[in-house]
N, C-alpha and C positions, 0 to 999 in steps of 0.2 A: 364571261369573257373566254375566248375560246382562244388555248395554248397555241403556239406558231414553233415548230419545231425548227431548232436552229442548226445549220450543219457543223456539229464536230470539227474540232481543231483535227488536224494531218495525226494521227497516230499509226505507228510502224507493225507490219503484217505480223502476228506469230500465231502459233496453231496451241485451240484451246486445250487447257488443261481437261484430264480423262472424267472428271468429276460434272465438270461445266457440259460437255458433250453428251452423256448420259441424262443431264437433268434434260437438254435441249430435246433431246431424245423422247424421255417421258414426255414433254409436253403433246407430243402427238401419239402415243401411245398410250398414256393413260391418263384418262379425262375426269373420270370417278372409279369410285370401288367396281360396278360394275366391269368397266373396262379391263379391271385385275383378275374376276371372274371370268369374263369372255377369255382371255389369253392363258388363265391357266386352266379351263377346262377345255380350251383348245390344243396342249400340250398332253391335257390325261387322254384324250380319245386318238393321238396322236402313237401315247405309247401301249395302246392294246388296252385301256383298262373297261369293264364290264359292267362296272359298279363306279361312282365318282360321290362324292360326302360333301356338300358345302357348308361351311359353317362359320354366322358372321357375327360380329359385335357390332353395336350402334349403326347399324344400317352397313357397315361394313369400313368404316372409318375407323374404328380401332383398332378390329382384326377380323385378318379373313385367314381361311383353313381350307384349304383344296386335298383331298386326299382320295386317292385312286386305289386302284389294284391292277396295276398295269406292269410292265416289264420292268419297270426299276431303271436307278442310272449308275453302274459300275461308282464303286469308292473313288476309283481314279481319275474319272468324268467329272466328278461333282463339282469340285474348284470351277471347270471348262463351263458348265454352267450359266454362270453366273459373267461372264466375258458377254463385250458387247460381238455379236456376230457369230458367233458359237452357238453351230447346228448338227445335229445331225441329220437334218433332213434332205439337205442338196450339198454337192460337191465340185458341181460343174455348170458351166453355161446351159449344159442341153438341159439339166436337172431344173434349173429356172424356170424355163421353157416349156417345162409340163409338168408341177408343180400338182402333185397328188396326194400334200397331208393337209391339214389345216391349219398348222405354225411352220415357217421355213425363213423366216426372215434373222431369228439369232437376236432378236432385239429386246423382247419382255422381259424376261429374265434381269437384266442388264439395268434396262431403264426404270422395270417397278423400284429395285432394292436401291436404286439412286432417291428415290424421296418417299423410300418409307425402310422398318425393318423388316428383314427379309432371313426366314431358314428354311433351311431343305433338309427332310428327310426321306431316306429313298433305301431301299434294300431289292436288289435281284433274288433269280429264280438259284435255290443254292448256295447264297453267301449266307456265313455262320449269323451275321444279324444286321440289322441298320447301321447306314452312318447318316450323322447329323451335323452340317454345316451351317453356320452362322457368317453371314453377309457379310456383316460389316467388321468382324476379327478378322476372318478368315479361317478360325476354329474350325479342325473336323473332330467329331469325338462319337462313340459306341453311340449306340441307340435302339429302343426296343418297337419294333412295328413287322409285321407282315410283308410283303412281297408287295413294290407298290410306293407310291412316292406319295408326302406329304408337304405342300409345300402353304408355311403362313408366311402373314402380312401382317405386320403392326403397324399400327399410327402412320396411316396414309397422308402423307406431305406435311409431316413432322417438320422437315426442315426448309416447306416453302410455303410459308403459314399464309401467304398473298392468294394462295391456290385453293387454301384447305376452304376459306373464306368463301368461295363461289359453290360449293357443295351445300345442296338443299338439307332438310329436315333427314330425321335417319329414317322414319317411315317411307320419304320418299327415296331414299337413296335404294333402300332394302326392295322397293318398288323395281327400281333399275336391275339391282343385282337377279331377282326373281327371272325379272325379261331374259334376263341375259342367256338363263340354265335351259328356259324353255325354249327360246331359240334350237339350241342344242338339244334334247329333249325330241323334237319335231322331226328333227334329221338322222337323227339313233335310235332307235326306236331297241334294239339290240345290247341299250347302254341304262342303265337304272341309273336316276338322278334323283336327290334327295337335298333340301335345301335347310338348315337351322336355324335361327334366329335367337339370341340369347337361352339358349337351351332348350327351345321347343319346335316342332317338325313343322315345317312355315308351307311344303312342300315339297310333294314327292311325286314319283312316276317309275313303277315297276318295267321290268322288262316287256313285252307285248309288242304282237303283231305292227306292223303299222297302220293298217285303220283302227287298232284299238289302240294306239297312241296317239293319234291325232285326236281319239273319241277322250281319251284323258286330259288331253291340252288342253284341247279347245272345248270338249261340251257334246253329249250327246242330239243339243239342239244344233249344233253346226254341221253334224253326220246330218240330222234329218232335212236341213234346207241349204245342200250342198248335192253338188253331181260330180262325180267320178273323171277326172279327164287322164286319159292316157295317148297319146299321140304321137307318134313318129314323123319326123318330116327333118328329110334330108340325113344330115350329121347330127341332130339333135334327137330327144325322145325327152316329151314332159309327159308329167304324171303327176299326179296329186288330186283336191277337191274344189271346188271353186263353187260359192256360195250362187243360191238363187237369187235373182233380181229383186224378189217381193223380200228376202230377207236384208238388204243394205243396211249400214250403217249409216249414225253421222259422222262416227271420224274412220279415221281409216288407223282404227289399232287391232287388226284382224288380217291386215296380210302379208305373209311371210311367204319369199321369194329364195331358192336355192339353188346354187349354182354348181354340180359335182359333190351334194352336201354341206357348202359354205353357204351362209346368210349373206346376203347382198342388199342395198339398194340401190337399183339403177333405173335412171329416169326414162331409159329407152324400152327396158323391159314394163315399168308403169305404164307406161302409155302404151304399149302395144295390147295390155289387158284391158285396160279403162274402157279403149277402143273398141273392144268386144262387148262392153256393157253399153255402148252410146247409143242403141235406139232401145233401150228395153229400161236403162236407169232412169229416175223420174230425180231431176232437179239437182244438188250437189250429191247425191244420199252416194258411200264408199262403198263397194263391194268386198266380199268378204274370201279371202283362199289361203291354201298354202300350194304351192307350186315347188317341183322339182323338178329341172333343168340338169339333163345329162350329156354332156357334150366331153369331144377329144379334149384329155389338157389343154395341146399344143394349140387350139382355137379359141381359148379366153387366155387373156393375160391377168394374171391374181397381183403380180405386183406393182399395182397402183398405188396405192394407201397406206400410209404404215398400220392402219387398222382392220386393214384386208376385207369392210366392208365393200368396198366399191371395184368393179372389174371394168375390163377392156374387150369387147371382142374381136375378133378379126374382121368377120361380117356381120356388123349390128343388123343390117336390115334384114340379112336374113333372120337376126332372131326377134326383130320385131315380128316378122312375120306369123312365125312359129307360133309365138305367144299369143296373137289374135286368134289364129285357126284353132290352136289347141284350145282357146275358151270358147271362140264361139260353138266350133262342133260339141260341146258338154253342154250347152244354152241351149241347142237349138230345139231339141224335142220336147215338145209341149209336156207340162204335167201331168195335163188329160189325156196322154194320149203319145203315136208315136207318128212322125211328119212324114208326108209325101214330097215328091219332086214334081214339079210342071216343067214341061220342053220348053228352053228357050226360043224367043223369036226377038231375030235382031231386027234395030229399028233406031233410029233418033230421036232422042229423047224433048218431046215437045206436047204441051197438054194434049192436043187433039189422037197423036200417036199413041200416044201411052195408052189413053184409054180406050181406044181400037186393040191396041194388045194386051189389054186387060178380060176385053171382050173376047178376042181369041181367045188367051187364056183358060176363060171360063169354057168355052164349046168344047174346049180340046179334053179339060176334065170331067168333064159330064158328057161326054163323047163315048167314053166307053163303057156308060151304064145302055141301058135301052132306050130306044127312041123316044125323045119328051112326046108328052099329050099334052092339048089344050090348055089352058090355067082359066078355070072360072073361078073368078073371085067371089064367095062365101057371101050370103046375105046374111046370114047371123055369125056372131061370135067375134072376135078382135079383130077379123080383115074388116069387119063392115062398117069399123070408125076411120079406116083411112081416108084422111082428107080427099075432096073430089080430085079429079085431075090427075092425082099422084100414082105413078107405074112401081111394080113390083120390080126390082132391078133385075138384071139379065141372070148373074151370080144366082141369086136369090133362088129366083124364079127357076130355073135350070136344077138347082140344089134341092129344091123342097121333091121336083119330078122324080128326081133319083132317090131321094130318101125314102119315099113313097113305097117306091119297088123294092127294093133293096133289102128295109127293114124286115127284121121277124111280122107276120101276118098278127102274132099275141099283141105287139105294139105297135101299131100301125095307126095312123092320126087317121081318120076320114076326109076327102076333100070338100063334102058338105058340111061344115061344121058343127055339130051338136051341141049341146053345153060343154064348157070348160071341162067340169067336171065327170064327163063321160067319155073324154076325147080316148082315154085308153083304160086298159085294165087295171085296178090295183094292185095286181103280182108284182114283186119287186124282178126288177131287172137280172139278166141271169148273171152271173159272175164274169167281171171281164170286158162286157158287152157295153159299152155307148159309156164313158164315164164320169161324160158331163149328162148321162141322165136323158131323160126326156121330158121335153116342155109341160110346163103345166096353165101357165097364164105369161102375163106382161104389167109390168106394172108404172103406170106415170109417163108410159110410151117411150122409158127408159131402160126397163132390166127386164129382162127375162127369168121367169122362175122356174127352175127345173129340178125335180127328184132323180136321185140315181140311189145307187146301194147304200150310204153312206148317209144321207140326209135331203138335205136340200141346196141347190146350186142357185146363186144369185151370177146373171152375168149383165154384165154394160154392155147392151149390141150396140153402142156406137163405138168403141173402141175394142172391141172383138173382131168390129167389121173392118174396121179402119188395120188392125195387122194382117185381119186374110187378103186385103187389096192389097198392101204395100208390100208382102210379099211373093202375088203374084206380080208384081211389077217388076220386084226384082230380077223374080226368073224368069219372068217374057223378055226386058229390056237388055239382059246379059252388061257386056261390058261396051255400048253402043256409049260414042259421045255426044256430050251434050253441043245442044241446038245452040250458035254464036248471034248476039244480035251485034251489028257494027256502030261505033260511037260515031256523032256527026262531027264531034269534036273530040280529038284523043286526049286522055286526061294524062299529064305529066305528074311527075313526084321523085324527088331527089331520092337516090340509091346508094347504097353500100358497093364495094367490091365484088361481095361477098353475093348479093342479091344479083347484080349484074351478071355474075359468073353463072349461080343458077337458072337465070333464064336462059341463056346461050346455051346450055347445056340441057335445061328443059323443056323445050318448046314445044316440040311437040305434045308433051304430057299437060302443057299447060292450053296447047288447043285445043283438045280431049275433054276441058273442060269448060269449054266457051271462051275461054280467054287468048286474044292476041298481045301478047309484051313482047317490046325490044326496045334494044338501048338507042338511043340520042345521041347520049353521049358518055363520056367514062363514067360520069355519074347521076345522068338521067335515064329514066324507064318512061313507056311511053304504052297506056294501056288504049287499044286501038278497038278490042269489042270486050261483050259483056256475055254470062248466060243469060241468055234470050227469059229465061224463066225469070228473071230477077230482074224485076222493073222499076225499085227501088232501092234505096243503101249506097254506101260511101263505096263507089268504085274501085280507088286507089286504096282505102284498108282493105276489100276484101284480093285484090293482089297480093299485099303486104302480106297478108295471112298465107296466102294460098303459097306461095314464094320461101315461106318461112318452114312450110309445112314440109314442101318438096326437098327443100336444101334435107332437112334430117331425117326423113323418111320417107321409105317407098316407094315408089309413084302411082304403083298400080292398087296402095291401098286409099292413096289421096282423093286418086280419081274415086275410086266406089264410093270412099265416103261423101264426098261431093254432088256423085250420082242420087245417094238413098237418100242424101238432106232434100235433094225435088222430090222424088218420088213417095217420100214423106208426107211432104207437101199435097200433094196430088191424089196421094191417098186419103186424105182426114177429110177435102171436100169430097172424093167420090163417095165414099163410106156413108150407109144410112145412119139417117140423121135422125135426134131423138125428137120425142110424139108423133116418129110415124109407128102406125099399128101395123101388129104384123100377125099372118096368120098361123096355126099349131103347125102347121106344115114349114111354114118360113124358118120359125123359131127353133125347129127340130133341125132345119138344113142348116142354118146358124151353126147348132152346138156341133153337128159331127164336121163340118169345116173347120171350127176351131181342133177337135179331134186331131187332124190332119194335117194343120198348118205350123209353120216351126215359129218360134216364138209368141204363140198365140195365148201366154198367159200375160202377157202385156202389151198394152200399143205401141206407138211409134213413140210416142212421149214418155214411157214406164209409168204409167198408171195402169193397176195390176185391172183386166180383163174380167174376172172372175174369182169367186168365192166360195169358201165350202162352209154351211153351218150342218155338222154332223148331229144325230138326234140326240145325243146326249147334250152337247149344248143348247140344242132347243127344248130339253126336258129341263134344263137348267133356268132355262127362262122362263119359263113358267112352276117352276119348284114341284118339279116330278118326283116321284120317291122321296119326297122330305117330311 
């Protein structure tokens, strides 16, 4: 039977007592121990400390101990402390306004020692020794410590036993508190943190560089399948590592987002990364980073939240922006290798066009090797099972000519084909040179086998091929709109205010994308064509979507991604298809395409392109040296 809440008899307005305010308080400021951790080690790096000591009981439910080495708080501060709103970090409106410590709201303090006990111990630079205040007397009395504040927590929600009640296991709570340090940890790199657990070191992290802090965080395996991103654009500057596609996750407990050094989550900032992984991630799998966002104060607003997680910016879209470029450009250059550009050629985006300028494309890049020769197709060797009928694609074909020439004369394939096993020399390739290798065989009309320095190279040429097409498309197609087919019958569907208004305001952007909408009426939309390319699907949800997308983001990243989802498209049928056979020469202009092209360790769908088994792992397969 589900309760009916009745309205309250008339009771007379008064202002709650200081006690009731404070707990109201903690209830959005401290949620578990954790949250006592994040706010007082947001207070020690606030006041200069180098060094910060965590130390907790039962997961941090009985007691927590914060103790710094930081500037200390004067005797006569200390009482001020402990007041709700009492900062010393801002003093004025503009102070607000640009908001450059990590505590400034005057509130933890306040609201921890309302439901739980609470003392401070603190000594400056010079005073003859500690003093130590207890919360709930109001006692200040001598005390023996170093320069550097101490501040515990006993018996968290002693007195609001309803609350203590929704707090997990202490393993898992001690879990939380852990998160909490290394958050912090990630972003100080300058600040030693050390974490204790009923008397034993649970974790720790010396002072060190910042890539040898992120290498302690997070793992030497995160450095190794991770890329460097550094980026400037506009008022912003990110910096940090941001995982490779082949290493995703399934959850997403790997990435941490910062904003002027604060931990954030913001779902405008998620999505503008995500968006950077969406033709290279294969299916829900999380990618992995830590990202630092440098921006003016005065352009995020930090008081949002009483837990100063979550921010405002002045211009979201431009940091959605930001966030995509700065990930994609860390993405883009292949592992094997580093990517070329192809000259755009604009055009309207429609099957027949596309792969006309796909074909451009291709002349234009093998244009500036030496003039092609003939292509005789091979009587022996892997050309000579090509199905009858079947043509060597343009790409291909254009690629193997240049490879031909190009190549060192020591590995050079022949165009007559020999045995497999003769096609080149056994010297190992010289350091540097080709590093997906060169071809050896084909196997199943599926993978190509190639040696390079390193071992042996397994690649999918259907899905090698299918990324160098799509993104030659991208760079022929540039930022051309897509091809509208017109509805013989407009498809209506009831609208929002809210959706109304972004049409009116979007139209053009939404033509851009094959779509004509406009209103009816206050609250009808009236969708009038389609892209031409998409001959089936629910017309009016992919409005709904597209309408949804434009209202909170971008325009000009809508459109692209809307662009590359055809071109996508377009690319997986042009792309060679598996058991056609292909010859040493094919197979070789294959691998240094891939070489060259940006995202070419995964297809348009992130199914990874390519494999390394290095020879130690193939001596391990067969129990070499055992």
């Amino acid at each position: 039977m589900n309760a009916v809440l009745q309205p309250p008899e008339r009771r007379p307005i008064r202002e709650l007592p200081d006690e009731l305010i404070s707990q109201i308080a903690a209830g959005e400021v401290v949620e578990r121990p954790a949250s006592v951790v994040r706010e007082l080690v947001d207070n020690a790096l606030d006041a200069g400390a180098t060094e910060v000591v965590v130390k907790l009981v039962a997961g941090g439910v009985r007691s927590i101990l914060i103790e710094d080495d930081g500037h200390g708080i004067p005797a006569t501060e200390l009482p001020l402390a402990l007041r709700r709103h009492a900062t010393s970090k801002i003093g004025s409106l503009h102070d607000l306004e640009s908001v450059a410590t990590m505590g400034f709201r005057g509130e933890a303090l306040a609201a921890i020692s309302s439901v739980a006990e609470v003392s401070i111990s603190s000594r400056t630079e010079g005073a003859p020794h500690a003093q130590r205040l207890d919360a709930r007397s109001g006692e200040l009395a001598p005390a023996a410590r170093g320069r550097g504040t101490s501040v515990e927590v006993r018996e968290l929600f002693f007195n609001t036993p309803a609350r203590r009640k929704f707090l997990k296991t202490d393993a898992t709570e001690l879990a939380h508190c852990v998160d909490a340090v290394r958050r912090h940890a990630l972003t100080r790199p300058d600040v030693g943190f050390s974490v204790w657990h009923e008397g034993k070191v649970v974790q720790q992290w010396r002072r060190a560089s910042p890539d040898q802090r992120v290498q302690d965080v997070l793992g030497g395996e995160f450095i190794e399948q991770s890329r460097p991103v550094d980026m400037t654009l506009g008022p912003m500057r990110v910096t940090g590592r941001t995982g490779i596609p082949a290493a995703a996750r399934a959850r997403a407990d790997q990435q941490y987002v910062y904003v002027n050094g604060r931990y954030v989550r913001d779902k405008l900032i998620a999505h503008g990364i995500r968006s950077a992984y969406e033709d290279v991630l294969h299916g829900g799998r999380q990618p992995s980073y830590v990202l630092y966002i440098e921006i003016a104060p005065d352009r995020v607003d930090v008081n949002v939240h009483p837990t100063k997680i979550e921010v405002r910016f002045r211009d979201s879209r431009e940091v959605h922006q930001a966030m995509r470029r700065a990930v994609e450009g860390a993405l883009a250059a292949p592992q094997a290798g580093g990517a070329v550009s192809v000259a755009p050629v604009q055009s309207g985006i429609d099957t027949a066009v596309a792969m006309e300028a796909l074909a451009a494309a291709d002349n234009e890049m093998w244009a500036r090797g030496p003039k092609p020769v003939a292509y005789n197709p091979p009587s022996e060797g892997f050309g000579a099972f090509r199905p009858p009928g079947q043509q060597v694609s343009l790409g291909l074909q254009q690629a193997a000519v240049l490879y031909a020439q190009e190549v060192p004369a020591a590995y050079r394939v022949p165009g007559q084909s020999p045995a497999p096993a003769a096609a080149a020399p056994a010297s190992r390739l010289p350091d540097g040179d080709w590093p997906l290798g060169r071809a050896l065989a084909q196997v199943g009309g599926v993978f190509v086998l190639a040696e390079n320095n390193h071992g042996l190279v397994i690649v999918d040429m259907h899905a090698a091929h299918e990324r160098i097409v799509y993104e030659r498309l991208k760079a022929s197609l540039g930022a051309a709109d897509i091809e509208a087919q017109p509805l013989l019958i407009p498809a209506t569907f009831p609208a929002t205010a809210e959706e109304i208004a972004t049409v009116e305001s979007q139209g053009d952007n939404l033509r851009k994308l094959g779509l004509d909408i406009s209103a009816l009426s206050a609250t009808t939309l009236a969708v009038r064509s389609r892209p031409a390319a998409l001959d089936g699907g629910d017309v009016v949800e992919l409005a709904r979507s597209v309408i949804a997308e434009l209202s909170q983001f971008d325009a000009s990243t809508v459109i692209e991604r809307a662009q590359h989802e055809l071109l996508s498209t377009m690319a997986c049928h042009g792309a060679v298809r598996a058991n056609r056979q292909l010859t040493l020469d094919e197979m070789n202009a294959l691998l240094r395409d891939m070489e060259r092209t940006e995202r070419s360790d995964q297809c348009n769908h992130g199914r990874p392109t390519w494999r390394q088994l290095t020879m130690k792992e193939l001596d391990g397969l067969f129990w070499r040296g055992r």
